[in-house]
MISE-244977 format. One record per residue (C-alpha): residue in three letters; x, y, z. Coordinates in steps of 0.25 Angstrom, whole numbers, padded with zeros to 4 digits, always signed. Layout:
MISE-244977
AlaXYZ
...
This chain:
MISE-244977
Unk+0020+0095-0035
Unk+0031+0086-0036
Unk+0032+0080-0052
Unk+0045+0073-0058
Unk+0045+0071-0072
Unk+0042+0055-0076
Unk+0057+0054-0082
Unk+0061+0057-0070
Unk+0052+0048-0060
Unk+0054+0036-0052
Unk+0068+0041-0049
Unk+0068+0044-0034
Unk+0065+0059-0037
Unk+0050+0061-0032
Unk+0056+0054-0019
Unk+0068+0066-0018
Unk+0057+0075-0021
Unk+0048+0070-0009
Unk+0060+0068+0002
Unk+0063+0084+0003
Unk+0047+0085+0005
Unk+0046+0073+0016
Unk+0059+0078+0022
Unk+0051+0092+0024
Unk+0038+0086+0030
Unk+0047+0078+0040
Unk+0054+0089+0044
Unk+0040+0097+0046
Unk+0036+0085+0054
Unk+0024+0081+0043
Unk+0024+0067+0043
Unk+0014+0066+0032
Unk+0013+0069+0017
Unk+0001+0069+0006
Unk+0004+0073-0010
Unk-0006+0075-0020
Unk-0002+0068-0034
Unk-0011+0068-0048
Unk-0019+0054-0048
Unk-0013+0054-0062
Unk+0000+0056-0059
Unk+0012+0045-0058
Unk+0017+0051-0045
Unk+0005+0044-0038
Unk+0015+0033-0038
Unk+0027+0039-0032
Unk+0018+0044-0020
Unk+0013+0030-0018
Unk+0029+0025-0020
Unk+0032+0033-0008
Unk+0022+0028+0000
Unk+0011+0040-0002
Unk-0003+0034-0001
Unk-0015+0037-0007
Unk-0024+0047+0003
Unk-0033+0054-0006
Unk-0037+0059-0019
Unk-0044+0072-0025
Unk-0048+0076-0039
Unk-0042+0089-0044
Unk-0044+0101-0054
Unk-0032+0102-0062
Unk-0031+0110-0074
Unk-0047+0108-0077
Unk-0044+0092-0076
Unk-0048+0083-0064
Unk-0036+0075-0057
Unk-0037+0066-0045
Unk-0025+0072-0035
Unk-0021+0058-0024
Unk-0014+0060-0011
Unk-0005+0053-0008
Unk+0000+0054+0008
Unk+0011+0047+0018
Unk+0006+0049+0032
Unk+0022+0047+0037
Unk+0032+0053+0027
Unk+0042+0046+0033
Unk+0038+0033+0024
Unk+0041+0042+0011
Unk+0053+0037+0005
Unk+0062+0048+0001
């Protein structure tokens, strides 16, 4: 689970974050990547920014409350911008 706190958002950190994890995949020869992200959660935005689309959706148990969970994929991780 990746979270940075909203004061420090929309500054280019999520992408260093994600680079180390492409860059990992590459070299492991796995060309594709799919994350999990809280319907309610702001993040669903970056994924999008970044080119993740939208590739299924699943309610979850958490804490005794229902959440819808979205996928997001890229089926080449070479069109993420790190």
């Amino acid at each position: 689970m990746i979270y940075i706190l909203e004061a420090y958002q929309g500054k280019g950190l999520g992408k260093l974050l994600v680079k180390p994890v492409v860059e990992v995949l590459k070299k492991l020869q796995i060309s594709s990547m799919l994350v999990w992200v809280l319907e309610e959660n702001n993040a669903s935005n970056f994924y999008k920014a970044i080119g993740g689309k939208r590739v299924d959706a699943k309610e979850e148990k958490i804490a005794g409350k229902r959440f819808t969970e979205i996928a997001y994929g890229w089926d080449n991780i070479n069109t993420i911008p790190t």
